[in-house]
N, C-alpha and C positions, 0 to 999 in steps of 0.2 A: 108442642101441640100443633095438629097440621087439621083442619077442617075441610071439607068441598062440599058441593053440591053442583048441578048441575043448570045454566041458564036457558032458558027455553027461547027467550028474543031480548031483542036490544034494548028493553023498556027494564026489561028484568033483572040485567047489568046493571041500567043507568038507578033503578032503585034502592041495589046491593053499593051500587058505590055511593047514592045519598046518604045509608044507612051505618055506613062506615065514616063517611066526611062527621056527620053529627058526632060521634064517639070520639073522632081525631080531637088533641087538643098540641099548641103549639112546644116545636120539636121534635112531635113524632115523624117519622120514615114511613112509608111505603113505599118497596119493591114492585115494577110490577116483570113479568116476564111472558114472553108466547111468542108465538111467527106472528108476523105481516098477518095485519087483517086480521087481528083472533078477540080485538075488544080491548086492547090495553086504554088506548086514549077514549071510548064511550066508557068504559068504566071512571077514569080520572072527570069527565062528563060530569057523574054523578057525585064523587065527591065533592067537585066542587060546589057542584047542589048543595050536600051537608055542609059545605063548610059557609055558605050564605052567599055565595059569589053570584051577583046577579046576571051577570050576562053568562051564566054556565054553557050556554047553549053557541058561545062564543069558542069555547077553550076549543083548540086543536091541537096537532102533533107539534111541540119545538123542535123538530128534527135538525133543520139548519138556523138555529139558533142557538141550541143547547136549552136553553132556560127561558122561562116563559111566568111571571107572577101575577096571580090575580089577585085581588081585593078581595074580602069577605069578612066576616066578622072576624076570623082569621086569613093571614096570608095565607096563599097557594101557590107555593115552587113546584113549578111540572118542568121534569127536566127530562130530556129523551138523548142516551147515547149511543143512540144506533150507528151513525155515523165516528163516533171515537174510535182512534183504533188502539187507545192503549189510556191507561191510566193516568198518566201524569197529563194529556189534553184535558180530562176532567179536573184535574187540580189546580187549573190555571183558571176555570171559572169559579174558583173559591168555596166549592160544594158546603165544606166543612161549616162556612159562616152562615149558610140558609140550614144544613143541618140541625145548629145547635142554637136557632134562632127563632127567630118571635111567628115563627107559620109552623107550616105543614109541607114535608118535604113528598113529593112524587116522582119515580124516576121510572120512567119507562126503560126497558134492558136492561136493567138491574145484575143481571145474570154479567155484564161483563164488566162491570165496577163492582165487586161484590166486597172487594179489599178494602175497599173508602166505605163501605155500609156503616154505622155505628152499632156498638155491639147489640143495643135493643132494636129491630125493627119489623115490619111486618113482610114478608113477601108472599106475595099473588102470584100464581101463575095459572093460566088462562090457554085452555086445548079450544081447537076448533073439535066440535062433536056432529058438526051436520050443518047446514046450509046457514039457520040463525041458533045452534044449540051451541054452546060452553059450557065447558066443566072447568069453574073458578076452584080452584086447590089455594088456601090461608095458611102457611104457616109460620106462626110466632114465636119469634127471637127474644124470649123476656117475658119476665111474669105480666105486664102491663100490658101487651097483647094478648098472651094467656086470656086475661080474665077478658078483654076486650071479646074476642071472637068466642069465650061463652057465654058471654050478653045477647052479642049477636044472634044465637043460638043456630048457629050454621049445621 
């Protein structure tokens, strides 16, 4: 099942990804995917919103750190592999342990780790549509997304 709609500003990301953080419960994936600059890490912003993480307005890109956890009523793995150039550099940072573990996994470039994904998860990907417009595209890997993104009612 693949949903979208289109973002009109960056308030409107940050509230689709609060909306989505509340739903998250620990073990879930999100995928995120898009070019530079398209909203990946303001969307990850907002769920960490949902997920309670106080200093949300803190979260940034881990680009050269890989992984990045925040506190919330559940954890927040934001991982970004833009910089990887191949799969096994992901597997040294233990992906699999925060996967199937007590958070919520975020992976920015998702699109190039796609083979370590776990077979249920979500992935986002995010066009630029115009100056602040996005067109956020959902689609769910598993019934448990399924029914997620038609709660959400996207």
């Amino acid at each position: 099942m693949a949903r979208s709609f289109v973002s009109k500003t960056r308030d409107e990301t940050i509230n689709f990804g609060k909306r989505l953080g509340k739903s998250l419960k620990a073990g879930d994936v999100v995928g995120l995917s898009g070019q530079l600059g398209s909203g990946k890490t303001v969307l990850t912003k907002g769920i960490a919103r949902g997920l309670g993480v106080k200093q949300s307005s803190y979260v940034n890109s881990p680009s050269f750190v890989i992984l990045k956890e925040y506190k919330g009523r559940i954890p927040l793995y934001h991982f970004d592999v833009y910089r990887l150039k191949d799969i096994l550099q992901f597997s040294t940072v233990g992906y699999d342990e925060y996967f199937y573990g007590k958070g919520v996994s975020v992976v920015e470039w998702a699109d190039k780790v796609k083979e370590a994904l776990p077979k249920e998860y979500l992935m986002i990907n995010i066009d630029i549509a115009g100056s602040s417009k996005r067109r956020i595209s959902a689609k769910a890997h598993g019934k448990r997304y399924e029914k997620m993104l038609e709660k959400m009612k996207l």
